[in-house]
N, C-alpha and C positions, 0 to 999 in steps of 0.2 A: 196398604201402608207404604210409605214413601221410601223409597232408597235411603241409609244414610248416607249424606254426602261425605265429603276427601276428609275434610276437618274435626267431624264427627268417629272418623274411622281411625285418623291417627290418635284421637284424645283416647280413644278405647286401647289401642293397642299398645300405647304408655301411659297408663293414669298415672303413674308414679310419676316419673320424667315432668309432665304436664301440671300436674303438682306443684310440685318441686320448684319447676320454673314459676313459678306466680308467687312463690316464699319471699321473705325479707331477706334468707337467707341467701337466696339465688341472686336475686339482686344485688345484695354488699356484696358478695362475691364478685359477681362480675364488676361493680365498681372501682374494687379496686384493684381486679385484675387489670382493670381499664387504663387507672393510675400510674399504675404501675410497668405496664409491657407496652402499651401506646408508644409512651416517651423514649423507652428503650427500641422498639423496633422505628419508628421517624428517625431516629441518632444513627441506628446503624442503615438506616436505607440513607441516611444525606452522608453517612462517611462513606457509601459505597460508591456511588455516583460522585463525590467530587473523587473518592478517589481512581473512578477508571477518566474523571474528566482528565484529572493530574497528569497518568498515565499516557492518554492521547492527545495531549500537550508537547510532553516534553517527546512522545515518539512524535509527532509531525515536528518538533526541531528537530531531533537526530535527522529524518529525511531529507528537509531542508540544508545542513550540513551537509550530509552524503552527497546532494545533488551538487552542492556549489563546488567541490573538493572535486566531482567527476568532470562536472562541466571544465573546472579551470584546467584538470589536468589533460584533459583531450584535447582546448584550446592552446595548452603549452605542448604536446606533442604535435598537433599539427603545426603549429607553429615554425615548431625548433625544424619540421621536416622541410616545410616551406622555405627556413633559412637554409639548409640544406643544401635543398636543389639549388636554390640564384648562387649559393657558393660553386656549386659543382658548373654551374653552366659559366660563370666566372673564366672557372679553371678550362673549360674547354672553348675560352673565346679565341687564343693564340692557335688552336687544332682546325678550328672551321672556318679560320680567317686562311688559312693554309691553303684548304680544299677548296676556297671560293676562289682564291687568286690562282689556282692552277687551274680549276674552269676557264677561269677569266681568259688566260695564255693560253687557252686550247691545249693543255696538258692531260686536260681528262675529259672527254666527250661526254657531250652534255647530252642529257638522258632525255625520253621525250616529254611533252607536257603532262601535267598532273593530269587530265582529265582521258590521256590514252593509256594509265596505269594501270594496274590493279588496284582495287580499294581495300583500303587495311580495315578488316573487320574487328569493329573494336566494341566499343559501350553502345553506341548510338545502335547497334547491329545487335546485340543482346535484349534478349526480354527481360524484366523484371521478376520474372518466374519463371521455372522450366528448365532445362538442361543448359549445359552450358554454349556455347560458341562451337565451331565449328574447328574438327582436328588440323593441325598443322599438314595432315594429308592434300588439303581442299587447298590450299595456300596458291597460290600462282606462283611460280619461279624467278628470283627477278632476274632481270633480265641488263645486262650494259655493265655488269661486274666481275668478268670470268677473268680479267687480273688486274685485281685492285691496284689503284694507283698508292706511292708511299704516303699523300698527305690520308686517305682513307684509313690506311690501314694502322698510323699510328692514330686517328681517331677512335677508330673500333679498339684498339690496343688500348687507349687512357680510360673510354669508357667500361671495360670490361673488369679496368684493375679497380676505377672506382665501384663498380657493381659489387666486387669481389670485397672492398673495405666496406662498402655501406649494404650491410644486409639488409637491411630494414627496405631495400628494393629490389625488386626482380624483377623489374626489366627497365634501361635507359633507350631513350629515342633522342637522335641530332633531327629535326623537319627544315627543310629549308623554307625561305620565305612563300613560295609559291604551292606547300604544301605536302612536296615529297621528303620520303623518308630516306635518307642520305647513309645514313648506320643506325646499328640498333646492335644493341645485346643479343638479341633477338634476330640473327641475321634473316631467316625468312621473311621479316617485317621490311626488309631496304627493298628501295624500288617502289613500295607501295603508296598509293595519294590517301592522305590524312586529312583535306584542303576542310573537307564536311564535318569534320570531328570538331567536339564544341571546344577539346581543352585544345586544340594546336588555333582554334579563333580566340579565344578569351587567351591565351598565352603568349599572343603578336605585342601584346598591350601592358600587359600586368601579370605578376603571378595569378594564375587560375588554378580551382580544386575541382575537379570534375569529380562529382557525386560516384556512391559505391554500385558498385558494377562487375558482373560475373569476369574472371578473367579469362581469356580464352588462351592464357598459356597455362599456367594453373588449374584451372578450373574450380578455381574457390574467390572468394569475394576480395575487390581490390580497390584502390581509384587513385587518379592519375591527376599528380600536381605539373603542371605547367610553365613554364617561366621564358621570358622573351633572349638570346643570346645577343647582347649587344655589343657593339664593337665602339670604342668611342669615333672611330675614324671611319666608318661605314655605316653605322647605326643597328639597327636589328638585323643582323645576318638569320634568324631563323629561333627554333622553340628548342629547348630541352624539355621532354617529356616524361614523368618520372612515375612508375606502376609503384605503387607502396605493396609492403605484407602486412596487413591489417592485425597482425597478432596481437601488436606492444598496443593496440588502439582497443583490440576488442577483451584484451586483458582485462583493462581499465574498465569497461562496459560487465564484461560477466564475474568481477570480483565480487564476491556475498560477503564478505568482511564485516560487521558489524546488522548485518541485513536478518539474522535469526535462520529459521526454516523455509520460508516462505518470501525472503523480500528478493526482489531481482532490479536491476536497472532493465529499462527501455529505452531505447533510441530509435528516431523516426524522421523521415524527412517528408512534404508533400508532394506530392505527381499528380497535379490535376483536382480531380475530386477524390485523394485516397488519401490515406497516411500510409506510407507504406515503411516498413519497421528495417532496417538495413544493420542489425547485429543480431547476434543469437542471444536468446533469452533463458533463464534459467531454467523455465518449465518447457522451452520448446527452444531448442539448438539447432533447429531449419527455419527459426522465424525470419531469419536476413532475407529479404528482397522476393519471399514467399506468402507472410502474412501482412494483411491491409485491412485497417480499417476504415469504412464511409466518411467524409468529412461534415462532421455535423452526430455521427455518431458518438451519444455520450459516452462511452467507453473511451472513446480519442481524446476527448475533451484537455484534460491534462496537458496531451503532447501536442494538442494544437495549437492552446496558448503559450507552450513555451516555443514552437516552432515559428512563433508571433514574434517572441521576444520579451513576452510576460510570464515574470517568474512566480509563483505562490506555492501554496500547500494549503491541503485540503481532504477531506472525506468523500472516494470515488468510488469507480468500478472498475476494474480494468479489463484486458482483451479476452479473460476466464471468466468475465463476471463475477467475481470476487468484491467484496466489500473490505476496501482496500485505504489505507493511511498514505498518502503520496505526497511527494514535494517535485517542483518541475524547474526545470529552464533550463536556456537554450547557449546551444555552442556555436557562436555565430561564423566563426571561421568554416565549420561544414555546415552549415547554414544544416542541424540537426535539431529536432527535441528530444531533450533528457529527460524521463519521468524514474525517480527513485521509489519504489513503491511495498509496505508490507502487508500481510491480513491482520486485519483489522482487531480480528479473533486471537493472533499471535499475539500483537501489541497491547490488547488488553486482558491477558489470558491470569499477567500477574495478580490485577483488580480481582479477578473473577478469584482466583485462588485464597486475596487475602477474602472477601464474602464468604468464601467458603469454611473457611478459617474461624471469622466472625460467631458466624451462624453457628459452626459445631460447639462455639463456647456459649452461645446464646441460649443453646436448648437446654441445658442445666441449669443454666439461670433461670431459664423462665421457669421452668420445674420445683425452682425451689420458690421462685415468686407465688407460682400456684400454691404450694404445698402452704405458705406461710397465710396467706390472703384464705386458703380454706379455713385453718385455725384459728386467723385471725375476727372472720365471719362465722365462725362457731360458738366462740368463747363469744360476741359477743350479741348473738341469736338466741342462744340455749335458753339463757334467765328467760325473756320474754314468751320461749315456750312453754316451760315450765310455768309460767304466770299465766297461760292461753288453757293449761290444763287445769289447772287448778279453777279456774274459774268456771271449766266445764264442769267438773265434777259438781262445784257449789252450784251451777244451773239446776244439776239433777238431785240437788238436795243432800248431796253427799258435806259436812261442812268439818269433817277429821281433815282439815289438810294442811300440812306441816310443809312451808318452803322453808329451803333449805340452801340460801344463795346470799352468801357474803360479799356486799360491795358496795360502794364506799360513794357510787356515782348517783345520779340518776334512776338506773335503774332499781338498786340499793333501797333511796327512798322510798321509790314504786311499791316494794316486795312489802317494808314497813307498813306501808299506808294498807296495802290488800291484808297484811297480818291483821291490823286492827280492824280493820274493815269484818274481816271474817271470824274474829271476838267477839266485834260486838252484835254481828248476828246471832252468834251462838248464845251471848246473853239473853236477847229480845227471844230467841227463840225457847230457852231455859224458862224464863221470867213469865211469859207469856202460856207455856206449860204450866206452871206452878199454878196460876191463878184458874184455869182452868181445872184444877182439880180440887183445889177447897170447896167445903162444901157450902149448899146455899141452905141459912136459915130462915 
């Protein structure tokens, strides 16, 4: 004899259940559970979804906000710094027009050419990673200054007191046109040739910002604005060179202010084929000039368009692989990209609470929808069973059978019509006996 099969063995092990299911009653039930909880679960699934849409709406504007608000204020601090310098170098056009005409009169021996100096190791000498510059030990000595002349020394004298009023640098460089460094804050820096350095080239011409770069006085992250020292009656006597402290810049970069748990700014500039990130990051405060990402890696993507000069927001990933809410653009004056960015999971965590929310008041609902939709499939099943019994019993000849089901509907009628129906069997049955027992003459 054959195995029974899956279907055969579940009908055995719930006849009831299996029953049950194939009822009028199990059906209305489930229809109008159907009616009923469908409508209500599609309402609260499309209020859930628009509302973590709403959600990560209005978080990608707040990002975009954040972004614009960082960008302009980096672009006004760099700015205000760049106005700065050309002011300062202004101010020291009367000091170096001094020390050139005392050259000039053979009052102060002219030093030898820039390329028999020492080279001032500065950014270009720095790796993008790794330790810093080399100690002030390694320095070469200069050499042709063991007694300053007076126009030097009120040079060094103006540049020191302005170091001393403008904190926001740590160190001033005078370059003469040919490339040497004439005074410095930084006296171990005089003497040395600068001529290779990109900001004393791009500085002959215009203000220049030479990108961020380990300092080797410091030995913390820096970069050096530029600006040409012109004389109206000689023309460009030479560069003022100016180290920033990055603090008031990278403020503006690591402030979370409205950013939650989880959001941080980025900033990044490109080197070739990298993005290489030149501030510290909320989750990682050695990211400056340590972490890079590939170019073309979707993780960069953000900061690449904005280091393009295209701004947007958007649903990304960032350098954690986090699924992340960002908004970008770019700070043209340090030619940087800005990506403002939070988890994805933070900014729609409100959504997720109010579903939660939703849901905990749904389950009582539905509970009572159930409970209502059983009674309401009871009351109106019962008659009809009771009419399913009754009719068996008169199958088996049984014809005592009294319903007992007031209503007014349908089924009502139904119950009348079986009443009479079941009289008048009982007559034909009666009548039919009777004649049957007269006798025959």
């Amino acid at each position: 004899m054959a195995a029974p099969t899956g279907a055969v063995r579940r009908r055995r092990r719930w006849p009831r259940l299996s029953r049950w299911i194939h009822t009028w009653r199990a059906k209305l039930l489930l229809l109008l559970l159907g009616f009923a909880i469908v409508p209500l679960m599609a309402q609260a699934l499309w209020d859930y979804l628009a509302t973590r849409r709403a959600f990560e709406t209005s978080t990608l504007e707040a990002m975009e906000g954040l972004a614009h608000a960082k960008a302009q204020a980096l672009e006004q601090l760099t700015s205000d710094r760049k106005t700065q310098v050309e002011r300062i170098a202004g101010l020291l056009t009367p000091r170096v027009r001094a020390l050139a005409t005392a050259a000039d009169v053979g009052a102060i021996p002219r030093s030898r050419a820039p390329g028999e100096l020492p080279v001032l190791r500065d950014a270009e000498a720095l790796p993008t990673s790794g330790p810093a510059a080399p100690s002030q030990s390694d320095e070469a000595e200069p050499k042709g200054y063991s007694a300053p002349p007076e126009p030097l020394l009120q040079l060094r004298e103006a540049l020191a007191l302005l170091l001393w009023d403008q904190r926001q640098f740590e160190e001033l460089l005078v370059i003469d046109p040919r490339g040497r460094v004439v005074a410095s804050t930084h006296k171990e820096h005089e003497g040395h040739d600068a001529e290779a350095l990109a900001y004393f080239r791009g500085g002959l011409g215009v203000t220049y910002v030479q990108p961020v770069f380990l300092s080797p006085l410091t030995h913390r992250l820096t970069l050096v604005i530029a600006t040409p020292i012109r004389d109206p009656e000689r023309g460009v006597q030479g560069v003022l060179a100016a180290r920033l402290n990055l603090e008031s810049l990278f403020q503006v970069v690591t402030e979370t202010t409205g950013l939650g748990e989880t959001g941080e700014t980025v900033v990044a500039r490109r080197d070739g084929d990298r993005v290489v990130f030149v501030a510290p990051t909320r989750f990682d405060p050695g990211a400056a000039l340590q972490r890079s990402l590939r170019v073309g890696d979707p993780r960069g993507r953000p900061i690449e368009e904005a280091i393009a000069g295209r701004s947007g927001r958007a649903r990304a990933h960032d350098y954690r692989r986090r699924d992340v809410l960002a908004a970008w653009e770019q700070v043209p004056s340090l030619d940087w990209g800005l990506m403002v960015k939070i988890d994805r999971s933070e900014a729609l965590r409100p959504a997720v609470d109010a579903g939660l929310r939703a849901l905990a008041l749904a389950i009582p609902l539905v509970l009572g929808v159930f409970a209502v939709s059983w009674l309401a499939s009871r009351a109106l099943v019962q008659p009809l069973v009771e009419l399913r019994a009754a009719a068996d019993r008169i199958s088996r000849g049984d014809l005592d059978v009294a319903l007992d089901i007031r209503s007014r509907d349908e089924v009502g009628e139904l119950t009348d019509s079986f009443d009479r129906m079941v009289a008048a069997i009982r007559f034909f049955r009666e009548h039919t006996r009777a004649e049957d027992e007269e006798p025959v003459e």
